[in-house]
LUMFIMAR-120342 format. One record per residue (C-alpha): x, y, z; residue in one letter; residue number from 0. Coordinates in Angstrom, 3 decimals. Layout:
BEGIN
{X X, Y Y, Z Z, code A, pos NUM} .
...
//
This chain:
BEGIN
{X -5.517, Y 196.726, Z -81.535, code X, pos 0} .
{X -3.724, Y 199.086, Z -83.365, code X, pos 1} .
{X -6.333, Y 201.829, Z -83.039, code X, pos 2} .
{X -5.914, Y 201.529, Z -79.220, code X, pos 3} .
{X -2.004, Y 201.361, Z -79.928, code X, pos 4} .
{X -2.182, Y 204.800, Z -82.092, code X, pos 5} .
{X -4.458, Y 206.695, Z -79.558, code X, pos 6} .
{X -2.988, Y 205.599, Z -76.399, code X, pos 7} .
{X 0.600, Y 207.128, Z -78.188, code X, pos 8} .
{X -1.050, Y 210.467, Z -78.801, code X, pos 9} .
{X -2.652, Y 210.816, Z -75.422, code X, pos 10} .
{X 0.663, Y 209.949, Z -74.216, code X, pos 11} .
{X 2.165, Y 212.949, Z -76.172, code X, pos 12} .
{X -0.709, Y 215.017, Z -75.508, code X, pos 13} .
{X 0.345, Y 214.903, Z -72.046, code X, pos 14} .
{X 3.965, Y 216.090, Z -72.815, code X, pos 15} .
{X 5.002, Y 212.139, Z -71.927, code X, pos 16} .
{X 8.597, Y 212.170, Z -74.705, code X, pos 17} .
{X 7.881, Y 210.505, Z -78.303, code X, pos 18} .
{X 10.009, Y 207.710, Z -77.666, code X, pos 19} .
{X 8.836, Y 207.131, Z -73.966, code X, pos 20} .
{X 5.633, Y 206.979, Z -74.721, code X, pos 21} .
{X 6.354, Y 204.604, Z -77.938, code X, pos 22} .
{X 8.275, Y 202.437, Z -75.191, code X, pos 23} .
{X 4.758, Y 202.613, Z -73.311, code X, pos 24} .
{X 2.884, Y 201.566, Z -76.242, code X, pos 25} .
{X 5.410, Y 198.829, Z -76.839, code X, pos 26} .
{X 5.468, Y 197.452, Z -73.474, code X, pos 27} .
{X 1.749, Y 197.631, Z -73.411, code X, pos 28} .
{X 1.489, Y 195.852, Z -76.803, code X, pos 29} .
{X 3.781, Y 193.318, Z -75.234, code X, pos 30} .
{X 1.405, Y 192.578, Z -72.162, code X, pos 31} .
{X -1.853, Y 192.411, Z -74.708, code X, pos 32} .
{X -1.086, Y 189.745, Z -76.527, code X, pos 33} .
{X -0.669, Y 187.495, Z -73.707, code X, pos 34} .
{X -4.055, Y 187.944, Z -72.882, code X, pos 35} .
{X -7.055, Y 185.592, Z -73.761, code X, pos 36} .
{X -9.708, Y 186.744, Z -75.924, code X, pos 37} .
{X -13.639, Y 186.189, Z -74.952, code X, pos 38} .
{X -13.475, Y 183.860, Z -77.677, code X, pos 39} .
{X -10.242, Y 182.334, Z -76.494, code X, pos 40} .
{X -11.800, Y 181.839, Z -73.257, code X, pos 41} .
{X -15.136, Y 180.061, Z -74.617, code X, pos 42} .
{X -13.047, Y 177.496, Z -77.311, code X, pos 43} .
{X -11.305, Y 176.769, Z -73.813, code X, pos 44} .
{X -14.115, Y 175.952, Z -72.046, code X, pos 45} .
{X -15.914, Y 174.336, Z -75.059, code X, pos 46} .
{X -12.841, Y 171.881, Z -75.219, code X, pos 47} .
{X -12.644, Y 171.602, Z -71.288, code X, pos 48} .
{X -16.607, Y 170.426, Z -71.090, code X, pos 49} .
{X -16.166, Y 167.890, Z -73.864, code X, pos 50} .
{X -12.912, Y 166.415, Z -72.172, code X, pos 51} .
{X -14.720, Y 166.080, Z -68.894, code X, pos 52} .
{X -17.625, Y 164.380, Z -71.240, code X, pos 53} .
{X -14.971, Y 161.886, Z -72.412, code X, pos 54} .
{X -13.284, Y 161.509, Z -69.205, code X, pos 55} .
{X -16.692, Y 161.045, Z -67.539, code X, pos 56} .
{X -17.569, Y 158.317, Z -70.102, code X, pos 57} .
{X -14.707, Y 156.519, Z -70.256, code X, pos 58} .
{X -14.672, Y 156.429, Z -65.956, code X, pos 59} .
{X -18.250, Y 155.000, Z -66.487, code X, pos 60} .
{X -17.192, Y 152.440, Z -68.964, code X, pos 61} .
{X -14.372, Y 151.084, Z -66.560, code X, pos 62} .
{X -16.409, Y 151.444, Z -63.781, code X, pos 63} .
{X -18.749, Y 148.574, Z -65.836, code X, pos 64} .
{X -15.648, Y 146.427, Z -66.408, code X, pos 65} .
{X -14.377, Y 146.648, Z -63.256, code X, pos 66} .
{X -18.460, Y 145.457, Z -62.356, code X, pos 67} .
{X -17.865, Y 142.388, Z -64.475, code X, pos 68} .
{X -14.970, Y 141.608, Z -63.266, code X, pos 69} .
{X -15.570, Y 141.773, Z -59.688, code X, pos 70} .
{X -18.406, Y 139.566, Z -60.359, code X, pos 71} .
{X -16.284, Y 136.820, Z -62.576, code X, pos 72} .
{X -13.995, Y 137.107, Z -59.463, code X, pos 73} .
{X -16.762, Y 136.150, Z -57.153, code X, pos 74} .
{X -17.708, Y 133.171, Z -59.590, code X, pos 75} .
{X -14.379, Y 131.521, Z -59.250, code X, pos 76} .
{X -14.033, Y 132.167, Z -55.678, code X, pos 77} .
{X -17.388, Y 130.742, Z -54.815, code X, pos 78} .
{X -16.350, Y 128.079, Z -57.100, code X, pos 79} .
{X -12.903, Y 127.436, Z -55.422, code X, pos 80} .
{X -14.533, Y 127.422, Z -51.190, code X, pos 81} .
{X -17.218, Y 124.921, Z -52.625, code X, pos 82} .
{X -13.967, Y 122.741, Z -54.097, code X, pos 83} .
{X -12.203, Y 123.345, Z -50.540, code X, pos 84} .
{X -15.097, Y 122.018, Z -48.820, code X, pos 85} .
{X -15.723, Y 119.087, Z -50.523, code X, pos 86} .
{X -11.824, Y 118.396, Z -49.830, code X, pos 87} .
{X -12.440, Y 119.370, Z -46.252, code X, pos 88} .
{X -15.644, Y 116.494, Z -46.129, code X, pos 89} .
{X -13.181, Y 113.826, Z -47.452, code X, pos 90} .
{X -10.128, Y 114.890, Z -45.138, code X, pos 91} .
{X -13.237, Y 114.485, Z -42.004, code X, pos 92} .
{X -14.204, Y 110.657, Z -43.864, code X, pos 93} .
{X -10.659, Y 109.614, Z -43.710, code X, pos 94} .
{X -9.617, Y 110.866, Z -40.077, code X, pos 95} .
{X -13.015, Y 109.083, Z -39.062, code X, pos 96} .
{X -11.454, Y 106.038, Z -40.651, code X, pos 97} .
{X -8.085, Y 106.133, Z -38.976, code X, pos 98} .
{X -9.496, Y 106.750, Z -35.363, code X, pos 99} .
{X -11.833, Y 104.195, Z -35.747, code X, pos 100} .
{X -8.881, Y 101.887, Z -37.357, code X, pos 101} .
{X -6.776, Y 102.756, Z -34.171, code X, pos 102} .
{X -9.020, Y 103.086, Z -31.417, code X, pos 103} .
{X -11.309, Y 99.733, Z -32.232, code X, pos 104} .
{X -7.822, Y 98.095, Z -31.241, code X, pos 105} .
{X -6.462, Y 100.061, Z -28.700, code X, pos 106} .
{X -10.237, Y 99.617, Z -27.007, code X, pos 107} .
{X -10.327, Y 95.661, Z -27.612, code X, pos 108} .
{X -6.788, Y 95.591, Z -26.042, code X, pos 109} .
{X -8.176, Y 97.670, Z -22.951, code X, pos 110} .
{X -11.257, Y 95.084, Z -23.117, code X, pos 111} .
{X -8.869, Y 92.224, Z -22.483, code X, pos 112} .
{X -6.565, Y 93.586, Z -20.507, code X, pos 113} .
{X -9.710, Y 94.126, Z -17.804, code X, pos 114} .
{X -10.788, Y 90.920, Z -18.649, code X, pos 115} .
{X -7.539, Y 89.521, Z -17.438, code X, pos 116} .
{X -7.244, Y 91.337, Z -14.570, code X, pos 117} .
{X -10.343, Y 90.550, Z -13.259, code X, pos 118} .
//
């Protein structure tokens, strides 16, 4: 860089441009250049970019697999759970059974005699 440093000066003077304008030139432009990313800058970058993505890719695929697992434990114990519900639900349907037939074999036998009675 130093070359291009030296021979943008003298073109500078060799166009009548002041000695310390055109060292402010070289300065400034000095300045700017190493801001700027080499080729080899620029490919490290990437390199490092493309193996992130390869991790972050990985790692989404991994969770992805968990989250499989899991969703399908879930399902298990749900499953599980409605089965429990309706075996609850069969025994609540048994014992209403039992109290209408407890209370309406009664009420109907009183309705029986009453007719009987009346007639």
């Amino acid at each position: 860089m130093m070359k291009l440093s030296l021979t943008l000066y003298d073109a500078l003077t060799a166009a009548t441009v002041p000695a310390n304008k055109a060292k402010a030139v070289v300065d400034a432009w000095e300045a700017d250049v190493e801001n700027l990313a080499s080729k080899s800058d620029l490919q490290q970058t990437e390199t490092h970019l493309k193996a992130s993505i390869s991790e972050l890719g990985s790692a989404i695929r991994e969770q992805g697999v968990e989250l499989r697992a899991l969703i399908k434990e879930q399902g298990a114990e749900l499953r599980a759970s409605i089965s429990g519900l309706e075996s609850q639900n069969n025994i609540l349907r048994w014992q209403f059974g039992l109290i209408f037939i407890c209370v309406a074999v009664p009420i109907l036998k009183m309705g029986f005699e009453l007719l009987a009675r009346s007639t």
